[in-house]
Every structure is written in C-alpha cells, then in structure tokens.
ROLUM-76297 format. One line per 5 residues: their letters; for each residue z, y, x of C-alpha. Coordinates in steps of 0.1 Angstrom, whole numbers. Layout:
N
A) Z,Y,X | ...
***
This chain:
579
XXXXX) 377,-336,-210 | 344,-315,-213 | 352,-317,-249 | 390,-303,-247 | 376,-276,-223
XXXXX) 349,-263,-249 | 375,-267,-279 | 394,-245,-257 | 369,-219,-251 | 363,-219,-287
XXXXX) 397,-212,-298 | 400,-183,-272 | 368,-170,-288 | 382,-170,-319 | 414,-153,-308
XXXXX) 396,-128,-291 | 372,-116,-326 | 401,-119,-348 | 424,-100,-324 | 392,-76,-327
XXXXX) 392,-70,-360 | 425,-67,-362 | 428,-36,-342 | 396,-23,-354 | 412,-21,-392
XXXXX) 448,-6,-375 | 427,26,-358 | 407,29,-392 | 442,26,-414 | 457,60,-385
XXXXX) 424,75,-392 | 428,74,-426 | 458,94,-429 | 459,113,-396 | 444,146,-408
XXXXX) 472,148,-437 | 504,132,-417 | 496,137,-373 | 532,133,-369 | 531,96,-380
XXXXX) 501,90,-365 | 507,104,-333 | 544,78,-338 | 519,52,-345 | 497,64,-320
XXXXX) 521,58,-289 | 533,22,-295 | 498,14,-279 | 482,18,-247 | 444,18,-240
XXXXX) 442,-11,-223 | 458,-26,-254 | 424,-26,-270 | 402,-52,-264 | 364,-35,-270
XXXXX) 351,-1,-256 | 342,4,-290 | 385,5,-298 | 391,20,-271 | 371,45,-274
XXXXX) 382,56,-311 | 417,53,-301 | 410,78,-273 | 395,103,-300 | 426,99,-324
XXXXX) 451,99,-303 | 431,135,-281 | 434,144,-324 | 470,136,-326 | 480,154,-297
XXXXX) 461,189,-310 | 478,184,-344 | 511,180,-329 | 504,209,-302 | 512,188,-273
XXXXX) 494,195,-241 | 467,176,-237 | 452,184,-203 | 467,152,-190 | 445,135,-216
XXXXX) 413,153,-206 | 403,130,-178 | 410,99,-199 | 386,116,-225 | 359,126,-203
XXXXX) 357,86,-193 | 339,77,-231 | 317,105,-225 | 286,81,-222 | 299,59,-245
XXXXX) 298,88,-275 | 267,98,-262 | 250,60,-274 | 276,49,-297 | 297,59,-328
XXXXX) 294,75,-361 | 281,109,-362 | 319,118,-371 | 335,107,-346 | 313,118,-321
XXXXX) 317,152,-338 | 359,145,-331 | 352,132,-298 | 332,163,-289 | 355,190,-306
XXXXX) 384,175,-289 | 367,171,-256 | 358,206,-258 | 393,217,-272 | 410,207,-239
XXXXX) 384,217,-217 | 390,251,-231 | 429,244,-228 | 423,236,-192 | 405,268,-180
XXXXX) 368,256,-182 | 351,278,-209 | 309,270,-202 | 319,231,-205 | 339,242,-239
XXXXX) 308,255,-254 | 286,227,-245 | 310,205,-266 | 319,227,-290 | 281,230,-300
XXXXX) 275,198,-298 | 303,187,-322 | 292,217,-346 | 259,201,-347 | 272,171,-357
XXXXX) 298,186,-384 | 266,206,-401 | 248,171,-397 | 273,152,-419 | 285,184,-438
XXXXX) 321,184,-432 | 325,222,-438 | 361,220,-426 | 349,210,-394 | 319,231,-393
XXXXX) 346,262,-398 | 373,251,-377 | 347,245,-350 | 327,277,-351 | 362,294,-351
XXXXX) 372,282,-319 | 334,293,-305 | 343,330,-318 | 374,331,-295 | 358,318,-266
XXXXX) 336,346,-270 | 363,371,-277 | 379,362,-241 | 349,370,-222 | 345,401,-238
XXXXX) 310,393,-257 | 317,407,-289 | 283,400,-305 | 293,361,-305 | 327,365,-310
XXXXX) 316,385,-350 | 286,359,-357 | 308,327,-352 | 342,342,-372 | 312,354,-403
XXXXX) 300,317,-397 | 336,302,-399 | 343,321,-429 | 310,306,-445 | 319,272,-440
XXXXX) 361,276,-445 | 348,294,-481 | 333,257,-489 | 364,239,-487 | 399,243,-501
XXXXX) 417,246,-475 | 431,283,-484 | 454,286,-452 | 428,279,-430 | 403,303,-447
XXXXX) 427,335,-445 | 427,327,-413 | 395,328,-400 | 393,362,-426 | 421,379,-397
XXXXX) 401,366,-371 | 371,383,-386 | 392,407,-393 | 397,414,-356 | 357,407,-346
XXXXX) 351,435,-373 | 376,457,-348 | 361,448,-315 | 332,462,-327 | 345,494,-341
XXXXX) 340,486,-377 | 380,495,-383 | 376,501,-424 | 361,469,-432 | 386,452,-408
XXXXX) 415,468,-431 | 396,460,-460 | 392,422,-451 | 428,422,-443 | 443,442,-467
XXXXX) 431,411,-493 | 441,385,-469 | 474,397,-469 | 474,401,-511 | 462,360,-511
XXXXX) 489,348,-482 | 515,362,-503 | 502,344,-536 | 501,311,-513 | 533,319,-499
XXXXX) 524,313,-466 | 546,328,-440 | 524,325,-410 | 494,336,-422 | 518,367,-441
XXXXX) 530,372,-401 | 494,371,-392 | 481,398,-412 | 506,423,-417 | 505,420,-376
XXXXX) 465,430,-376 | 470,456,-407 | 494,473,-380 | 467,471,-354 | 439,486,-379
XXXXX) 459,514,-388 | 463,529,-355 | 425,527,-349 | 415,543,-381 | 404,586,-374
XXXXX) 427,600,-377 | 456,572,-367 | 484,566,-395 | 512,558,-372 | 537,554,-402
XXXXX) 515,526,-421 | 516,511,-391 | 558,509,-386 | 559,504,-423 | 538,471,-417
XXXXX) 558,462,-386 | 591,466,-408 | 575,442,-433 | 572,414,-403 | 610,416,-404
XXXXX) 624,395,-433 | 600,367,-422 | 619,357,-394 | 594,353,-369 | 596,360,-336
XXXXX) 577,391,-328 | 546,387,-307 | 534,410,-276 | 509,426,-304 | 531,436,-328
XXXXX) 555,451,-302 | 529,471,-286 | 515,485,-322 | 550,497,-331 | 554,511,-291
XXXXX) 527,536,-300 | 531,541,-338 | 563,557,-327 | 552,573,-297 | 525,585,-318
XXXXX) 557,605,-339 | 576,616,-312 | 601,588,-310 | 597,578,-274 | 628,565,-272
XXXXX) 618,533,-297 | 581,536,-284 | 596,527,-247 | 620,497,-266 | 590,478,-281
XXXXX) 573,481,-251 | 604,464,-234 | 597,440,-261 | 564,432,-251 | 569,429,-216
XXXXX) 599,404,-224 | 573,381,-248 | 545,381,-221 | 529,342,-217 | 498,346,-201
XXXXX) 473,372,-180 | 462,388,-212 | 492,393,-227 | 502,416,-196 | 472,435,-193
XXXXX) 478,442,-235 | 513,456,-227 | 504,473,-196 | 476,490,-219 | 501,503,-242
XXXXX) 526,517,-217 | 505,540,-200 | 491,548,-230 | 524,558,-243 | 532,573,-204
XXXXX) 503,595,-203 | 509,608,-238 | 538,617,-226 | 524,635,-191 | 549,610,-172
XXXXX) 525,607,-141 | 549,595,-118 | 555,564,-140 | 518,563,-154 | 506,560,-119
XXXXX) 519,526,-111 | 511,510,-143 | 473,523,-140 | 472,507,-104 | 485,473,-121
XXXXX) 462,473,-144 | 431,474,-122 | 444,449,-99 | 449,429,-132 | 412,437,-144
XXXXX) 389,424,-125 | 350,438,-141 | 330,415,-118 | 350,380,-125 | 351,386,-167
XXXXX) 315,395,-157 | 305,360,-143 | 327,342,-173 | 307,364,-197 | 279,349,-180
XXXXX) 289,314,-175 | 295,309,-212 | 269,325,-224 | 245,304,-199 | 261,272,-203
XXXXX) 249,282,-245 | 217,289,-239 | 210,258,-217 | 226,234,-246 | 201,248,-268
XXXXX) 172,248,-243 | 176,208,-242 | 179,208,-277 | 144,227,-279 | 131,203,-251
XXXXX) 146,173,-268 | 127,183,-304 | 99,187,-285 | 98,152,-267 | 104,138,-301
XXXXX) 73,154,-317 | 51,141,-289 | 63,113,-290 | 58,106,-327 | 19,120,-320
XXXXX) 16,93,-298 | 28,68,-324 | 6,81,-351 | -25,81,-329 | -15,46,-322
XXXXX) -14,41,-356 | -51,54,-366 | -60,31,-342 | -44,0,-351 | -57,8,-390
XXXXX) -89,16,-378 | -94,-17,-360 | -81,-39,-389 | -105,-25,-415 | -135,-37,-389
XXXXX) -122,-69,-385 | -121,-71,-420 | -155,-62,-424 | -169,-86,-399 | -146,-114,-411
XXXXX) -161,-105,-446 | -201,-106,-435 | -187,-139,-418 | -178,-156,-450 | -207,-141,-465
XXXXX) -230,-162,-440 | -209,-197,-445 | -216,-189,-482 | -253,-186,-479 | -256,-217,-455
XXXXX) -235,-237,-479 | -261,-228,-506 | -291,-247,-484 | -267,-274,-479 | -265,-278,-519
XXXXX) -301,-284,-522 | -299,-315,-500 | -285,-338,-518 | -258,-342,-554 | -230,-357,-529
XXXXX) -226,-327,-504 | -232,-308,-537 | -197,-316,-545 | -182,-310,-514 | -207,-275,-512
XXXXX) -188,-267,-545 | -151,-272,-528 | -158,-257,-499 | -172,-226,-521 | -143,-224,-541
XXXXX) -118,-219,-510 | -146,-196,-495 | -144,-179,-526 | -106,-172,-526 | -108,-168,-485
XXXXX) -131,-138,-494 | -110,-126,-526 | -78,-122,-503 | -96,-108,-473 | -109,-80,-501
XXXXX) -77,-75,-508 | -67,-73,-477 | -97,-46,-464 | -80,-25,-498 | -45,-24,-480
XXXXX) -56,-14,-447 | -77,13,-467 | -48,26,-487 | -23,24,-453 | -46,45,-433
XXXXX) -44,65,-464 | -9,67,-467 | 1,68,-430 | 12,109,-436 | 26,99,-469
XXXXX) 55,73,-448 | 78,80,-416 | 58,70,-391 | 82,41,-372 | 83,26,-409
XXXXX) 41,22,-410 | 43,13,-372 | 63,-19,-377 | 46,-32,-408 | 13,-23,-390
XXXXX) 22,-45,-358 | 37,-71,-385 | 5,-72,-399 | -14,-79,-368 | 10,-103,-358
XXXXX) 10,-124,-389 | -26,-124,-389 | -30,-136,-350 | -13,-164,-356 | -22,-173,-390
XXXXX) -35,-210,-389 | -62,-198,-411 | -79,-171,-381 | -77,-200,-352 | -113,-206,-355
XXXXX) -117,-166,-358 | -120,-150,-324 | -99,-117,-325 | -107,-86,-300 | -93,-93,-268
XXXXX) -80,-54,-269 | -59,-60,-302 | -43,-90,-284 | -31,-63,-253 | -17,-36,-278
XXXXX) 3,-65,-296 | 19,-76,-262 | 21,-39,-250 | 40,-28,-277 | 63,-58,-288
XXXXX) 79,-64,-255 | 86,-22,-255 | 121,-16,-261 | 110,17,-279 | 92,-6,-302
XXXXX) 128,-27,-307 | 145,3,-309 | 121,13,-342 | 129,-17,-358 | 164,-13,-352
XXXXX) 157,24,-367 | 136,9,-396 | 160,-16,-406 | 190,7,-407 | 170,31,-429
XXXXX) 158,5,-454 | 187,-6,-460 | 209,29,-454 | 234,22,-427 | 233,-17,-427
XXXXX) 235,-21,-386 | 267,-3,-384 | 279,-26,-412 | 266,-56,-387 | 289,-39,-357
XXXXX) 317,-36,-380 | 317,-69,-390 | 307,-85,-355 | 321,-61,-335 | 314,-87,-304
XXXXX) 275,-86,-311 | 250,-88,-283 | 218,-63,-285 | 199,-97,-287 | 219,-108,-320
XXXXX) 213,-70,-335 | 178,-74,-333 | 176,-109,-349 | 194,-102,-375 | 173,-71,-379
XXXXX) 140,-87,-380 | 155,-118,-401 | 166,-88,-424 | 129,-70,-425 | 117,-107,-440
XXXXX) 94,-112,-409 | 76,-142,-402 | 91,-166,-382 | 66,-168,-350 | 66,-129,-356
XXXXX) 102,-128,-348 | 101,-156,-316 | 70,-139,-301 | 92,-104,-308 | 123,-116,-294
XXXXX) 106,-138,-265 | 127,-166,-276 | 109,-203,-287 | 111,-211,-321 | 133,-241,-309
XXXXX) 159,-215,-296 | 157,-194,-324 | 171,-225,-351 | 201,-223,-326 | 208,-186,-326
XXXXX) 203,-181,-364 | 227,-208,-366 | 250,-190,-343 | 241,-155,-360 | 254,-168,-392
XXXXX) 284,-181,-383 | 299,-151,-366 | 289,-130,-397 | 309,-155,-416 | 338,-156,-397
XXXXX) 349,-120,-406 | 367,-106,-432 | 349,-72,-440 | 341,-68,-476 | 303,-65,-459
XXXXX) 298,-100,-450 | 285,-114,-480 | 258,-89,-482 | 248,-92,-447 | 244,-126,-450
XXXXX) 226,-124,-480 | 200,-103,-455 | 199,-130,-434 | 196,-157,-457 | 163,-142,-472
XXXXX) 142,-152,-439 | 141,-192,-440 | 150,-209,-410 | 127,-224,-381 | 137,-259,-392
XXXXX) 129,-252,-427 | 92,-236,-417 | 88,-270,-393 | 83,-290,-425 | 59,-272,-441
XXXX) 25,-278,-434 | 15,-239,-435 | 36,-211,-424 | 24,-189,-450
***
C-alpha cells in the first residue's frame, strides 16, 4: 500500500515538472515573437488565465507579457495594474535583468495611465536602469521618452528636453526609423517649451523630409502638425506657412487633432479671417478628450477673442480658464515627481554606498584570513624543521631505526616541500587579493582554510582556536552562501539561471549544492557548508542529479557535467585519504 501511495506521489511529481516546463517553453515561444506580432500574442495571451500557471516564476512572466500585450494593442490596462503590482517583490529578487526592465516599464506605464505620476517615475527609472544595464537601446529610448512627457505635464521643462535629447541618443542606435522621428518631434516640441522655436523647425523640418521617404503617414501627421505650431511662434509669426502645413494634413486622412485645429484658428485669425479662425476653434472644442485638451482650446479662443477686442465673449473664456488652471496643484505634481526622482536616486546613492562598505569589510576580512595562514605556515614549517633535527639523533642510535629515520625523512621532506609551496600561495594571494573580485578570493580563501582543518594530515596539528570561530562565523552566514551563489554564476557566466531553467522546481538548498559541487569543493567542505552529514549528502546528490536529468533543456548535459566533476560521498568513503 505504502508503496502504491509513493508511486503515486511520484507520478504527480513528475506531472507537475513536466507540466512546468511545458508552460515555461509556451511563455518563452509568445515572448519570442510578441514585440514583432502583439496581436497574436495578445490572441495567445488570453486562452490562459494566471492561475493556469503552476510556479510564481510563470506566473509572473506571463503577468509581464500579457501588461506588454495589452500596451501594444492599446487596451486599457488599469484593470491590470493591481494584478501587476502583486509580483512586485517577486521582480525585485527574481528574473532576468530584461524582464525586470518589462516588468518595471510596464508597471510604470499604467501607473502613469492611472493618474499616479511620482510612482511612474520610480519605475520608469528603475526599468531605464536596467535597459542601459543590458543595452537594449530600444528600450533605453522608448523608456526615457515616456520620462520626458511626464515631465512635460507638470510643466518642468528642463526634464522634459534632457530625457527627449537622451531618447533620441539611444533611438539613433537602433533601426527602428519610425520610432526615432518620433522622439525627434517630441524633441522637437521640448526645443519649443523652452523657447528655442528655430532649432525646433529645424529638427522638424528634417523629420518631416525622412517620414516622407519612409512613407509613414503618422509620423507625416505628426510633424507637419508641430511644423504648424513652430511657425506661429517664430518673430515675426508666418501665419500662411502655418495653413499651408495644415492643408498638407488633409490628403492623409487623419482625423484632425485639438492641436492642429487650434494652430489653423489663429493662423487665420492672425490674417483677418475670423470667420474660419472661430470654425477650427469649433473644431477643437468638438475633439476635446481630456483636461488639457480644454485648457489648449480655451487658450486659443481668447486669444483669437481678444485679438479681436470681443470682451464680452473673452471675459467668460478667461474666467474658465482659471478655474481650469490651478498654479498651486500643477505646483505640488511638479513637486511630487520631481521628489519621488530624487528619492529613487538617493537610495541608489545609499545602496552603492552600502555595497562599498560592505566589500571593505570583506577585504579586511580577507587580509586577515591571508595574514593568519602565512603564520601558520611558518610555525608548521619550524615544526617540521624540529621533527627533522630529532630524527637525525635518532639515526645515530642504531642501523635499524636508521631505515625507518630515512622513511620518515623522506615524507617529512615532501610534508615540508608542499607546505613551501603552500606559504608561496598564500604569499602571492595576499598579493593578488586587489588584482581579483573580492567574493571570488573570499571563497577560495575560506575553501582553503576549510580543506586544511580537516585535512587528516593537520589532526595532530593544533589550529588557532580564533581561525576555527571565523570559519563557523562565516560559513553558516547566508551573505557568505549568497557569494558563492555569486561566484559560481560568474565563473561559469550565467550557469544558475541555466540550473532554474532546467529545474524550475529547485529548492535554495539544491541551488547551493549544486553550486559548490560545481566550484569542485571538497566533500566535508561542502557538508560542513551546507550543515548536512556526509550521509545525507550521497542522498541529495543522488536526488540533484536526477531532477537535472529529467528535463529537456538543451542545458542539461552541461549542468550535469558540472556536477559530475565533484565525486560523490560514497566514492570518497572508499578511499583511504580524502585528498
């Protein structure tokens, strides 16, 4: 019975990993293609739910592609956002740098969406920092666009110019051309806010000249719409430029926007015609969408009013628009933004700096340990010294302990040749230890120790009481695990995330195994590590390897030619010497 149960068990297991991998390679096949075809994968996208997905680590990248799919598609996605929000710890432990960048931009897409600009920066610059990190330049441009149009809503034009020049840097590295042209018009329009109207026209005077060789209607739409917008800020105004530009907009077949309607309203109140001027402006009061768009169009008619000296009219469209404008509350989300900016970067600053303390701690640690292991050396090299010059009387004696002087001299001899060697090492280590990252040098250092505490040959050798403490201190640390987790990975370039991948189920227990299996340590090395008895550990390599094996992922073979390089705790119980 006990039997059918675990059988049982078993086969669930085993349901439950391939079922695993199985949706694991389906989210990486939509990932794959979503950038170039988000219709299909947003169709692919909704056949599944979240729960569908057995891991967090699923569910959490199909939470990012399908926030992705949404944007693409321009669905709403503030009913998404709290879903989002949930896999916010998650991403902040977990996951490629890429797709903590997506998870970030998108998080930070629909917080802006949702009316929550300080939150939108926080993510936006944390998902920039990732995109410069992995240089995805697309990324790194579309990102730093959307951060120069949260600026441009609160007013702060100084932001709003650095992050469209920064945009354009990055877009300028990539080929996407349609996407380039148009973070040049919203340049275009930074260059504007700051009174720089020439080199706006400029800028989009050659974006228009490249839309039309790309034959890209909306970016056409786009830039004839801000040429008609320079031209009426240039000194003096060229009003007819202007309608000329707005007549171009025509054969498109675009609907016009409130912008466009309000340029031609006072290009032609600007010649006289007031009777057109007052028609676009009917336009743009019949295309308002948002709080913005009013206060643009309300702009424009008294402008156009009071041109005209029609006070009685004029007078009740000024009065809207400072009901509308309210200085004090684009004040505070001027502010806010620029705040919630400064305090990202302030824990940046305070993170950098926790990391260079703590890696003055490591180093001193270091000193310490290599100063402590050349002594030792020294005063286990006196030591054979002594037992040599005793062994000498003892030759004297008598021709039969002459012989078995002679033997024992000959291992003393090599005892002393590899502990020379040895003194060298720890020499050339201390040497070295600016020369290598410093986690590296800290776990061979504590290897070292290790191997040497509970070589068979140091029993009779009695080791400082104080190196004993540092090696219990600092093995049973879970910074210290993490560094070999972080040494591993970097030895050999990514191989942990291959290990996830290929047992997505993993336990952190397994992980470090495998890492210090990996890392060729020494078998008691890895039990007195990993707290678990060398009896245990036959068991959970055992188990270790057979999970590995189990997947499919073209990695398997190589991670279990890692593991394979350590011998097993069966295979060092019968041998004499560990060494």
């Amino acid at each position: 019975m006990k039997t059918q149960q675990i059988a049982i068990i078993l086969s669930i297991f085993a349901i439950i990993l391939t079922s695993c991998s199985n949706q694991s390679r389906l989210l990486a096949n939509i990932d794959s293609y979503i950038q170039t075809y988000p219709d299909s994968a947003y169709t692919e996208l909704k056949k599944y739910k979240e729960s569908d997905f057995t891991s967090r680590k699923n569910r959490a990248k199909y939470c990012t592609l399908y926030a992705t799919a949404l944007d693409k598609n321009y669905n709403d996605t503030s009913k998404f956002l709290d879903t989002l929000i949930s896999y916010k710890n998650y991403y902040a432990h977990h996951g490629s740098k890429r797709d903590r960048m997506l998870y970030n931009f998108y998080l930070g897409d629909q917080m802006s969406d949702s009316g929550m600009p300080e939150s939108a920066i926080t993510y936006f610059s944390e998902a920039l920092k990732y995109a410069i990190t992995i240089q995805d330049w697309f990324y790194c441009g579309i990102i730093s666009q959307w951060i120069s149009i949260l600026y441009a809503k609160q007013y702060n034009y100084n932001q709003q110019l650095e992050y469209a020049e920064k945009a354009c840097y990055y877009l300028k590295k990539t080929d996407k051309l349609g996407h380039l042209g148009d973070s040049r018009i919203k340049l275009a329009i930074a260059y504007m806010c700051k009174g720089r109207t020439k080199e706006s026209l400029d800028l989009i005077r050659r974006t228009y000249q490249d839309a039309k060789e790309l034959k890209d209607t909306l970016l056409i739409y786009s830039a004839l719409n801000q040429m008609a917008t320079c031209y009426l800020h240039l000194v003096p105004p060229q009003p007819d430029s202007t309608i000329y530009a707005v007549r171009q907009t025509y054969s498109l077949k675009i609907k016009r926007n409130i912008d466009l309607c309000c340029s031609a309203a006072e290009a032609f109140s600007l010649l006289g015609n007031n009777v057109k001027a007052h028609a676009y402006i009917d336009s743009a009061y019949a295309a308002i969408n948002t709080k913005h768009d009013r206060m643009i169009a309300l702009e424009a008619d008294y402008t156009i009013l009071d041109r005209e000296h029609n006070v009685s009219k004029a007078y009740p469209v000024l009065k809207h628009i400072h009901e509308i404008s309210d200085s004090i509350t684009t004040k505070a989300l001027l502010q806010s933004v620029t705040v919630a900016h400064d305090k990202y970067l302030q824990e940046k600053k305070e993170l950098a700096d926790y990391k260079i303390k703590t890696n003055r701690v490591i180093y001193s640690l270091l000193l310490v340990l290599a100063a402590t292991l050349i002594l030792l050396s020294i005063k286990i090299l006196r030591s054979e010294k002594k037992a040599h010059s005793k062994t000498k009387e003892v030759l004297v004696n008598t021709e039969q302990e002459l012989s078995e002087t002679e033997s024992k001299l000959d291992n003393s001899e090599k005892h002393l040749t590899q502990m020379t060697a040895q003194a060298q090492d720890y020499k050339n280590t201390l040497r070295d230890l600016i020369k290598y990252d410093e986690s590296s040098v800290l776990i061979s250092m504590i290897g070292e120790i290790l191997q040497r505490y509970y070589s068979p040959e140091n029993k009779k050798i009695s080791l400082e009481d104080s190196i004993g403490d540092i090696i219990e201190t600092h093995i049973c640390a879970k910074d210290f695990r993490d560094c070999i987790l972080k040494y591993t990975d970097k030895k050999f370039t990514g191989v942990l995330n291959k290990f996830k991948t290929v047992v997505p189920d993993y336990k952190e227990e397994d992980l470090l195994l495998f890492a210090l299996y990996a890392i060729n340590m020494e078998y008691k090395v890895i039990s007195t590590i990993s707290k678990i008895s060398c009896q245990t550990l036959y068991t959970r390599y055992n188990r270790l390897r057979k999970l590995i094996m189990k997947s499919d992922s073209p990695d398997k073979d190589y991670l279990l030619e890692l593991l394979e390089t350590r011998p097993s705790c069966a295979t060092k119980k019968q041998t004499k010497s560990p060494r």
